[in-house]
N, C-alpha and C positions, 0 to 999 in steps of 0.2 A: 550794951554793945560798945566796944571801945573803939574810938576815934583816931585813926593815925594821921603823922604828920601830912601838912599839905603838901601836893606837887604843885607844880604852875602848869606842870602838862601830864595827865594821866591817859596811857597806850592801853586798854584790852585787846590782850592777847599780843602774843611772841613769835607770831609766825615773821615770813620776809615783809609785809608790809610794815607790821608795826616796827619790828627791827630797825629794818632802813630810818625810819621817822625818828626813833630814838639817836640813831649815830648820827644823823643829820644833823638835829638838836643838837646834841653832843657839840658837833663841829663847828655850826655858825653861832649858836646860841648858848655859848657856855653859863652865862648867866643862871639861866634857867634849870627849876628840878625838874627831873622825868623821872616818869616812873611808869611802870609793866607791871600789868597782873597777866600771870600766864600759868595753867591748870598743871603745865607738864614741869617736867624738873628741867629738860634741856628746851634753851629757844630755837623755833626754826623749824623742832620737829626732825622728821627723818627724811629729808630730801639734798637731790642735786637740781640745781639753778642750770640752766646756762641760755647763752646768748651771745647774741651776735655784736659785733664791735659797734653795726652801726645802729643798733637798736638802743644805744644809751647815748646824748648828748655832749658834746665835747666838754660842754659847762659841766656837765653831772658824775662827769667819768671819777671822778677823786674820793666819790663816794661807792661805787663796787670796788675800785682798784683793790683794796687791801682786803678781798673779801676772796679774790679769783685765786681757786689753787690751780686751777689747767687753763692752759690757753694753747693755742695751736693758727698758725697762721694762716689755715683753712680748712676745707669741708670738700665733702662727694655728697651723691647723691647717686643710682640705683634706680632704675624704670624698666621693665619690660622692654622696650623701643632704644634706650640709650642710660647710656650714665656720663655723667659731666663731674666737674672739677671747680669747686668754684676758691678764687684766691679774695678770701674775704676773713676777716679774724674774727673765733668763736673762743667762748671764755665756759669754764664752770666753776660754782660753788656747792662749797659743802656743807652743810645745815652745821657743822661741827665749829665750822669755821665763822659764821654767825653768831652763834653762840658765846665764844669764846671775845668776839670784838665787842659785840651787845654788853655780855656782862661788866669787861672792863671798862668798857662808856660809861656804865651807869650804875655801876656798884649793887649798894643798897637801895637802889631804888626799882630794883627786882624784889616782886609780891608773888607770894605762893598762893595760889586760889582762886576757885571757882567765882565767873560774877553769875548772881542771880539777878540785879537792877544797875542799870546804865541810867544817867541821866546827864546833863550838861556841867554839874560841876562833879562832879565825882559818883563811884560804884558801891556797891552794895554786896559782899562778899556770901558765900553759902554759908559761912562758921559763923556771920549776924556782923563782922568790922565792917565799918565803914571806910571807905578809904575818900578824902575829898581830895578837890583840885581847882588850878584856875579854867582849865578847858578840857573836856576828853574827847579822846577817838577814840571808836570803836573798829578794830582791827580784826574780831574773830571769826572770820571766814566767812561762807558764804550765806545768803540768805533767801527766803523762801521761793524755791525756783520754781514752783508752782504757777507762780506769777510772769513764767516763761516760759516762749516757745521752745526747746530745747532736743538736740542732741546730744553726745555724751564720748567724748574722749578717755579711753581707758587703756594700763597699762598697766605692767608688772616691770621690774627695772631690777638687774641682779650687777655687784658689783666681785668679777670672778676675777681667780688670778687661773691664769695656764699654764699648762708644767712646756717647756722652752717655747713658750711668748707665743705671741698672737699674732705679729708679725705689721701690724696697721700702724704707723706714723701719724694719721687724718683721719678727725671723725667722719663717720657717716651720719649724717642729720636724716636721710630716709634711704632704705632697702626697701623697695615694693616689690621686690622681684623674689619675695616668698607667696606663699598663697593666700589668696583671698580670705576672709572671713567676717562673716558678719557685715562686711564694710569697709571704706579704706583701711588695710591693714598695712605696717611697714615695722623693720627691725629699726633701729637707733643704737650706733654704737659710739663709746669716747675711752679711746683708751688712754689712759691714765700713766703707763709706764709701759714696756716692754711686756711684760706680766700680766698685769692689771685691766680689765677691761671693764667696762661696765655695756650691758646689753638687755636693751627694754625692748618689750614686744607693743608697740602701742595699735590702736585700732579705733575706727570712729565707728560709731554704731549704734542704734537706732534706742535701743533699751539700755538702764544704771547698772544693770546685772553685771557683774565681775565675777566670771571663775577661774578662781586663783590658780586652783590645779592643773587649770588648763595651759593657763598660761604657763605654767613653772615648765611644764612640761614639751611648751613650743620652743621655752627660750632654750631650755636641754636639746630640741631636736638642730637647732639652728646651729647650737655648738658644734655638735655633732659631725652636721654636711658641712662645717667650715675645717674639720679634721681640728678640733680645737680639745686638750685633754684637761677638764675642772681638777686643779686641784684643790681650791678652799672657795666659799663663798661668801666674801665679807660684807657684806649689807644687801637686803632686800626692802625695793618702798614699790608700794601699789597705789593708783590712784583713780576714779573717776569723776572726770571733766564737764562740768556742760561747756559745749557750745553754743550759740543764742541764732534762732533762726525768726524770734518776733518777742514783745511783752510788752510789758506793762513798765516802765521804770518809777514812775512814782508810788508803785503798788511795791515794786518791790524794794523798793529803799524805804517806806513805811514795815513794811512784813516784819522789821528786824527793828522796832522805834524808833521815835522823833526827838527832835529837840537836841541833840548834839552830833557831832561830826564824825564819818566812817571813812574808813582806807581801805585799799586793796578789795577781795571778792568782794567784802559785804556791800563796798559802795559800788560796783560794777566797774571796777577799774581792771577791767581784762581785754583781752580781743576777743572778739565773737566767734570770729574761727577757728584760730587756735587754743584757745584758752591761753595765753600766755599772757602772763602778770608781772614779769618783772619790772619792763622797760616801764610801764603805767605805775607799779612803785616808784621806783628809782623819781621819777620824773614829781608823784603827786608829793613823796618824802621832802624833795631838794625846794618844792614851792611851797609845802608849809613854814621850812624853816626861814626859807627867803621874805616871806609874806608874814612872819607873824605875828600875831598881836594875843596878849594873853585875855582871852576872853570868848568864855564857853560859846555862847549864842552865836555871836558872831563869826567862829569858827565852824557853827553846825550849818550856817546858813553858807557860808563861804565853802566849806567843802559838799554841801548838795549840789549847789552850781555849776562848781568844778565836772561834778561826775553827770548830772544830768548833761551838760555839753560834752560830757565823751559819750554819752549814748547816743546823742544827736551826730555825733561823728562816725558811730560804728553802724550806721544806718547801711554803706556799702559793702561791708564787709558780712552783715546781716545777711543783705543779698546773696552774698556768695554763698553763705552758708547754706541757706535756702536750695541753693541751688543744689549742690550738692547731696545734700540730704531726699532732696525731693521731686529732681529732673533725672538722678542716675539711679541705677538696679545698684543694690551693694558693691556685686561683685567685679562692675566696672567705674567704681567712684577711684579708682586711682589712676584712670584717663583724666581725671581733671587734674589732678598736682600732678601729671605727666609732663601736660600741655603746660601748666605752670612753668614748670622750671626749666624750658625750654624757652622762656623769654630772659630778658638784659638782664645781668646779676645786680645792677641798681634797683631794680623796679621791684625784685625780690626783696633786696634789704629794706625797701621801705614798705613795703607789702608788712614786715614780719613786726617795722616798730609802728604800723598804725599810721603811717603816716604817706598811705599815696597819694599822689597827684593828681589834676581830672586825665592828665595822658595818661598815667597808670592805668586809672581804672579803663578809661577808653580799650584801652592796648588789650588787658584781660579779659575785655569781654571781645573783645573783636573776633571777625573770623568765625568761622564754622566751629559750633561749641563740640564739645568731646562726648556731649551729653543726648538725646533725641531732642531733636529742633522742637517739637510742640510742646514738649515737659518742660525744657530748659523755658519756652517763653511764659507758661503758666507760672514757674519757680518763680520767672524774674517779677510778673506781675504781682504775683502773692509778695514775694519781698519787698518789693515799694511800699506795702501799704504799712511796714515798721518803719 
């Protein structure tokens, strides 16, 4: 089996976590080699990122800047009862564009191939190379969610162009004012240009099950009632989410090995309710490069801690999820992000980066719930005990 050269810091897998971790390195730590094993030929995969201005750090911002192709200097929102405006700045990226910054960060130090053995100084390839290092992270996705209570965020996301434009300036971040299904169900729209729109059907719900067809065929209907004429459709990505309503986190940062350091899903660096992972990259990327020392162990033990204190953080947000999931009937869980976004557009943007306040949360729960008073108190009690 042949030996290749060492890195000081080897990334499994090429999605957004590890990405971010390598351009970080890149930026603060030129010193240092990095290197990526990642199974696909493009990094990043086939996604669009987006986010809100205030869901990344003022310190952190210098690391998506050069990655956002849309930005837009706010957002709507769409409820049965009301739609609001909110003047807050949203950004997206394009997995294309990842790709393209990632490679030129790090050259040749992009690895084509499968890991079969992760361990603290280096991986263990399917074709038998070994590839060493001074520290790894393992970045590839998520890990044994068995080990969690879970719901499941699902979506289909088509990027369309229309024959004389779409007409939308502002994304819409939720449309709940199509029909129910299965569970909170809302459109998502980011138009791109005049033309170009991109329109995901996402929906929370109970079971992993995704039918694609169906979806293809909701986002078609939506066109449709919006008098919208397809003429070409330039990318399609699907995905489903967990959302975390209780577990296990030492179970499940074991489920996936020990003994060296994880990023992104695998280490549980998401929000519980929405499943959004960027702002918790962005953030765990900019602290490994700030904090680091090249040395595998130390790094395994330093990024467990990291994420076991973000689980101890997302304990409230647990709650919520609980609640949701398990105080409302499907068809009326979009009374809860009703009531949501009909509170202060601060208490939302910090809601969205993980980062409320105890009057946040106060404020959220306050008030007569949208959900029946004796479930919603069962929910809450069951979610304490995470």
């Amino acid at each position: 089996m042949a030996k290749e050269t060492q890195f000081d810091i080897l990334i499994l897998g090429g999605g957004l976590s590890g990405g971010l971790i390598a351009l970080a390195l890149a930026k603060l730590r030129p010193e240092l080699t990095v290197g990526i094993i990642e199974a696909s030929e493009a990094l990043g995969g086939n996604h669009i990122w987006s986010f809100f201005d205030s869901d990344v750090a003022d310190e952190d911002r210098w690391l998506v800047e050069p990655l956002i192709g849309h930005r837009w200097p706010g957002y709507d929102v769409h409820f049965p009862a009301f739609s609001r405006r909110f003047d807050a700045g949203y950004n997206s990226i394009e997995s294309e564009r990842l790709d393209l910054l990632v490679k030129a960060a790090i050259g040749t130090g992009i690895i084509r191939g499968s890991v079969v053995g992760a361990r603290h100084d280096g991986a263990t390839l399917a074709d038998g190379r070994i590839i060493s290092a001074g520290a790894v992270i393992d970045a590839r996705g998520v890990g044994d969610l068995a080990t969690l209570e879970c719901g499941w965020q699902k979506f289909m996301g088509r990027l369309l162009t229309i024959k004389g434009g779409h007409g939308l300036t502002r994304p819409v971040v939720m449309d709940a004012t199509v029909e129910q299904a299965e569970g909170y169900r809302f459109i998502y729209l980011l138009p791109f240009d005049n033309d170009r729109i991109f329109i995901e059907d996402t929906y929370y719900s109970d079971t992993p099950t995704l039918d694609v067809d169906a979806l293809g065929q909701r986002i078609d209907d939506y066109a449709a009632v919006r008098g919208w004429r397809v003429a070409a459709t330039e990318r399609q990505e699907t995905g489903v989410l967990p959302v975390v309503m209780n577990g296990d986190f030492e179970r499940y940062w074991n489920s996936t090995g020990t003994g060296f350091a994880k990023a992104g899903v695998r280490a549980g660096l998401f929000h519980p309710l929405t499943s959004y992972s960027l702002p918790d990259a962005v953030a765990f990327a900019t602290h490994v490069a700030r904090a680091w020392h090249v040395d595998g162990p130390g790094l395994a033990t330093a990024a467990q801690d990291y994420a076991r204190a973000h689980w101890r953080s997302g304990g409230y947000y647990r709650l919520l999820t609980t609640m949701l999931f398990r105080a409302a009937d499907p068809p009326q869980r979009y009374r809860v992000l009703q009531r949501f976004y009909g509170l202060r557009p601060a208490l939302i943007g910090r809601f969205y980066a993980g980062h409320s306040t105890i009057l946040d949360k106060i404020r959220i729960l306050a008030g007569r719930p949208p959900v029946p008073i004796g479930r919603a108190m069962k929910a809450l009690i069951a979610g304490k005990k995470s």
